[in-house]
C-alpha positions as CSV (number, residue, x, y, z in Angstrom):
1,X,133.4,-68.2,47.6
2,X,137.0,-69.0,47.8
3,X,139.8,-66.7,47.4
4,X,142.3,-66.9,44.9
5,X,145.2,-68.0,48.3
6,X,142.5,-70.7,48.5
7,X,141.5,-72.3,45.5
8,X,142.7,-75.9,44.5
9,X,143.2,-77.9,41.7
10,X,140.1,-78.5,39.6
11,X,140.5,-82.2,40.5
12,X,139.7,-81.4,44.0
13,X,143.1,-83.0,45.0
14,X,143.1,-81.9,48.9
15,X,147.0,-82.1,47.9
16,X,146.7,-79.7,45.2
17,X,148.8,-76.2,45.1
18,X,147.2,-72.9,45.3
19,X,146.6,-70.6,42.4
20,X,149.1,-68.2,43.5
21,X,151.6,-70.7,44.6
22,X,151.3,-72.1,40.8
23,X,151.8,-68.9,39.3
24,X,155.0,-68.1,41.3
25,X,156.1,-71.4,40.2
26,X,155.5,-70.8,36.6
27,X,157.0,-67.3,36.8
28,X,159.9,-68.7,38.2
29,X,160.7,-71.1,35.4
30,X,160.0,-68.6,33.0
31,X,163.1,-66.9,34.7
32,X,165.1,-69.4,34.8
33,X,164.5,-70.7,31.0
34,X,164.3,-66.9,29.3
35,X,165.8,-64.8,32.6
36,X,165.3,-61.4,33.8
37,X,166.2,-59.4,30.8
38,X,162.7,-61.6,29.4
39,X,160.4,-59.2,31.5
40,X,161.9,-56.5,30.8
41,X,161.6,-56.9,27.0
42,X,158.3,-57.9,27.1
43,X,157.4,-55.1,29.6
44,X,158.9,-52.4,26.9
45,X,157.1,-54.0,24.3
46,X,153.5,-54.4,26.1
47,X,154.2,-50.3,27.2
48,X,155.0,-49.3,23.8
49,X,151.9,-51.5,22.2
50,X,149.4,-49.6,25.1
51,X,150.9,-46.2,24.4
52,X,150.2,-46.5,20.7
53,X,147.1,-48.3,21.4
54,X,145.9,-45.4,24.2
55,X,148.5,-42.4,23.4
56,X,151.0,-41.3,25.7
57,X,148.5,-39.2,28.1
58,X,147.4,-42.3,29.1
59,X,150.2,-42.9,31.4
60,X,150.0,-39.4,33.1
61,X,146.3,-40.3,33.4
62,X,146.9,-43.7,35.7
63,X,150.2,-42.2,37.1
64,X,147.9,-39.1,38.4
65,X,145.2,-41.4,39.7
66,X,147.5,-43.7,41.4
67,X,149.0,-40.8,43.1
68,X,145.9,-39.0,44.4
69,X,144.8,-42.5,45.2
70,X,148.4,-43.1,47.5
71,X,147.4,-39.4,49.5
72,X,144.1,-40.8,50.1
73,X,145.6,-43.6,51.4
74,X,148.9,-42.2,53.4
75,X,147.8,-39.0,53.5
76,X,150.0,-35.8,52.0
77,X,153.0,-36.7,54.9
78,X,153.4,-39.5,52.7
79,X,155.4,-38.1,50.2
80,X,157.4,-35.9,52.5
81,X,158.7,-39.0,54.5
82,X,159.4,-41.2,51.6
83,X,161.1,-37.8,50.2
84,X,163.0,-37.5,52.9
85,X,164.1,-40.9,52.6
86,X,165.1,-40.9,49.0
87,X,167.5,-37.9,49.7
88,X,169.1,-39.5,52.9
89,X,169.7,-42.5,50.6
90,X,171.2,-40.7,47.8
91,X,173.5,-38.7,50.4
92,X,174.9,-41.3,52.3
93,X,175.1,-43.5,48.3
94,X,176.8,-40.5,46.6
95,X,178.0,-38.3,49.3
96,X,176.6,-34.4,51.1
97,X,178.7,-33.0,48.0
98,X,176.5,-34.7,45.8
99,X,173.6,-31.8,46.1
100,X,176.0,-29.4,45.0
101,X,177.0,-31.1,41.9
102,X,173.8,-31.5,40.5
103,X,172.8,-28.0,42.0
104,X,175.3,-26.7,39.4
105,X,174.4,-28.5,36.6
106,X,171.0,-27.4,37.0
107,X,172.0,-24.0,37.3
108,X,173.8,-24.0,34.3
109,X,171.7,-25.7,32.0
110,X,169.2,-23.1,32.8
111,X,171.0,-20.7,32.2
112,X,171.9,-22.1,28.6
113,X,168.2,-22.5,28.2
114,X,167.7,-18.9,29.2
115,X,170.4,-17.2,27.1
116,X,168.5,-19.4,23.5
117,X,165.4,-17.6,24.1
């Protein structure tokens, strides 16, 4: 059986464009006719329509499969390197004094929480 890469038309038409290269093609106009923002909206509103549908658990469900499904995969080092990564970016983006900043406003915000209780 074929693969999606592989399928033609369903004339046959040796000529004919992939599945996936037709999709791409059709995505594209989309973006270009409605633009970017267009996937966005309808992104928000097919998220919205699922959590209603499914309640909000559902996405902590799929987000905690997809997780232990990514350390199966990569293994726990995983998330350590692309950690790693994610702070060198945000240092050498915002700066080493960066850390401190938001070290503060941690602090004191939970030390406001704190103090209600």
């Amino acid at each position: 059986m074929p693969t999606t890469k592989s399928r033609r038309s369903a004339a046959g038409d040796p000529g004919g464009m992939s599945v996936s290269e037709a999709g791409r093609r059709g995505g594209n106009a989309v973006k270009r006719k409605y633009g970017r923002e267009y996937y966005s909206e309808i992104g928000r509103k097919g998220g919205a329509a699922i959590a209603k549908e499914r309640g909000p658990s559902y996405y902590s469900e799929i987000g905690k499969k997809g997780g232990e499904m990514v350390k199966r995969n990569q293994g726990a080092e995983f998330y350590s390197e692309i950690g790693r990564k994610g702070g060198e970016a945000l240092r050498s983006k915002h700066g080493p004094e960066y850390y401190s900043r938001i070290g503060k406003k941690g602090g004191a915000s939970r030390a406001r929480g704190s103090k209600s209780t």
